[in-house]
C-alpha positions as CSV (number, residue, x, y, z in Angstrom):
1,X,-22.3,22.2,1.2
2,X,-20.7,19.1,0.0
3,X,-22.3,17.0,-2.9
4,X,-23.6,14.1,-0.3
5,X,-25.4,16.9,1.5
6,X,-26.6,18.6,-1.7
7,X,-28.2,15.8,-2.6
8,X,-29.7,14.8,0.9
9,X,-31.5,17.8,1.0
10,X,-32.7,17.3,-2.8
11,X,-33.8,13.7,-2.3
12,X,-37.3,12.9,-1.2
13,X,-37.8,11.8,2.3
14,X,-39.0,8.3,1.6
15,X,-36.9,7.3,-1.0
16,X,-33.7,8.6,1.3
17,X,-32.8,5.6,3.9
18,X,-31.8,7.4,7.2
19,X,-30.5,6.1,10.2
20,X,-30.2,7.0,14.1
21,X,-26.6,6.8,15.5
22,X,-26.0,7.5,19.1
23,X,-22.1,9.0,19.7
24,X,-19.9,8.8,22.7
25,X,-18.0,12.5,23.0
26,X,-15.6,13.6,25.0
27,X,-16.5,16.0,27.9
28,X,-14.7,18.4,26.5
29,X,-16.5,18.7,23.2
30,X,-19.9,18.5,24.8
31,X,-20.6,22.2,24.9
32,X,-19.4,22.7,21.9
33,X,-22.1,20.1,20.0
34,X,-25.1,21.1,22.5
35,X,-25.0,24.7,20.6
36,X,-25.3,23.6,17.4
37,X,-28.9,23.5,15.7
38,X,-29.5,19.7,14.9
39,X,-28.8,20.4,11.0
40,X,-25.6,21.4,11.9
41,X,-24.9,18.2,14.1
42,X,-25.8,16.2,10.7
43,X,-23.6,18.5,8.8
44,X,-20.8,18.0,10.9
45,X,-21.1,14.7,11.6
46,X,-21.6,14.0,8.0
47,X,-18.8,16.2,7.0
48,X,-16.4,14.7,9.4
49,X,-17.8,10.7,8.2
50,X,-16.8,12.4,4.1
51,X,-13.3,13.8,5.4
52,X,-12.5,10.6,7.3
53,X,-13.3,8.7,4.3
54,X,-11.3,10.5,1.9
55,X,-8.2,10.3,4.4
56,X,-8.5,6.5,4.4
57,X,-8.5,6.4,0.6
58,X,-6.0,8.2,0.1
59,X,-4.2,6.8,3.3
60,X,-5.0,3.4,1.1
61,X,-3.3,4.7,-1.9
62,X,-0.1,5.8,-0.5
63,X,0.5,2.8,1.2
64,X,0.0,0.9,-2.2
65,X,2.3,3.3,-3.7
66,X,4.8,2.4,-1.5
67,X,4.8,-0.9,-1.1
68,X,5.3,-1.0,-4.8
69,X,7.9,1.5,-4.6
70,X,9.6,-1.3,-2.0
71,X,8.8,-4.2,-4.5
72,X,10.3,-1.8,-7.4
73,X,13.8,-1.2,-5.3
74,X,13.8,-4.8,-4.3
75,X,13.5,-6.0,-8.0
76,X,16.0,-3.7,-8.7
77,X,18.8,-4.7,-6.5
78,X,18.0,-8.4,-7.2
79,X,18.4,-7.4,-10.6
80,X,21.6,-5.4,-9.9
81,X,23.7,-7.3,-7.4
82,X,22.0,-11.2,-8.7
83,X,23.2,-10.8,-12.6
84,X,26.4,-10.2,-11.8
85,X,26.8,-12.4,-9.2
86,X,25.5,-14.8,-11.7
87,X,27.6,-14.5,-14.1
88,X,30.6,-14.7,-11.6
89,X,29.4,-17.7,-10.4
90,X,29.0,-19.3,-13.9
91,X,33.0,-17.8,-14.8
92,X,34.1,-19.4,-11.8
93,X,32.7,-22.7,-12.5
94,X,33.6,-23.0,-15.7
95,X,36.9,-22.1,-14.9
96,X,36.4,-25.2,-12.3
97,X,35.4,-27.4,-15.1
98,X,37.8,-26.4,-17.4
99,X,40.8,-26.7,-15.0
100,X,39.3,-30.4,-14.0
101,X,38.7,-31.5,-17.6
102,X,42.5,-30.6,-18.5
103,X,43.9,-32.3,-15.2
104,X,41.8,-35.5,-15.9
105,X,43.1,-35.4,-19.3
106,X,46.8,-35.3,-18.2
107,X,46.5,-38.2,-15.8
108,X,44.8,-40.1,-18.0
109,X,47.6,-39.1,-20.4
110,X,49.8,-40.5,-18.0
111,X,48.7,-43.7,-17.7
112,X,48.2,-44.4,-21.4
């Protein structure tokens, strides 16, 4: 028994909040569920509500992981490829400035 049904069965019926649910199955499961005892249908059902929880947790978690994973490689290459490129960009304008500066300089050499 899980620790949810455990402790259903420890609990006190009036302090325990229950609630009715009516389920749709499909006809191929309906033998199936009209030959379990009525405990079992609450075990089952219970068990399968605990398992489907626990799936979308951890469903939840992975997809965090990766999408950090993706904003980790994406970081990365900006990091990679954009210094670099940065600094290539800065060389080549400096060399731009500097060649302007010294071909200003000798025209205005020129006409002093």
């Amino acid at each position: 028994m899980t620790e949810y049904q455990e402790n259903f069965s420890t609990t006190d019926s009036e302090t325990q909040k229950s609630k009715k649910f009516v389920f749709r199955l499909y006809s191929d499961n309906i033998d199936f569920v009209e030959t379990l005892s009525y405990q079992e249908k609450n075990d089952l059902v219970n068990q399968l509500l605990d398992d489907y929880r626990g799936a979308a947790i951890y469903n939840k978690k992975v997809n965090k992981n990766i999408s950090l994973t993706k904003k980790a490689v994406i970081i990365f290459l900006a990091i990679v490829v954009g210094i670099p490129l940065l600094i290539y960009l800065t060389s080549i304008s400096l060399d731009l400035t500097k060649s302007s500066y010294t071909e200003m300089q000798k025209n205005f050499e020129k006409l002093f």
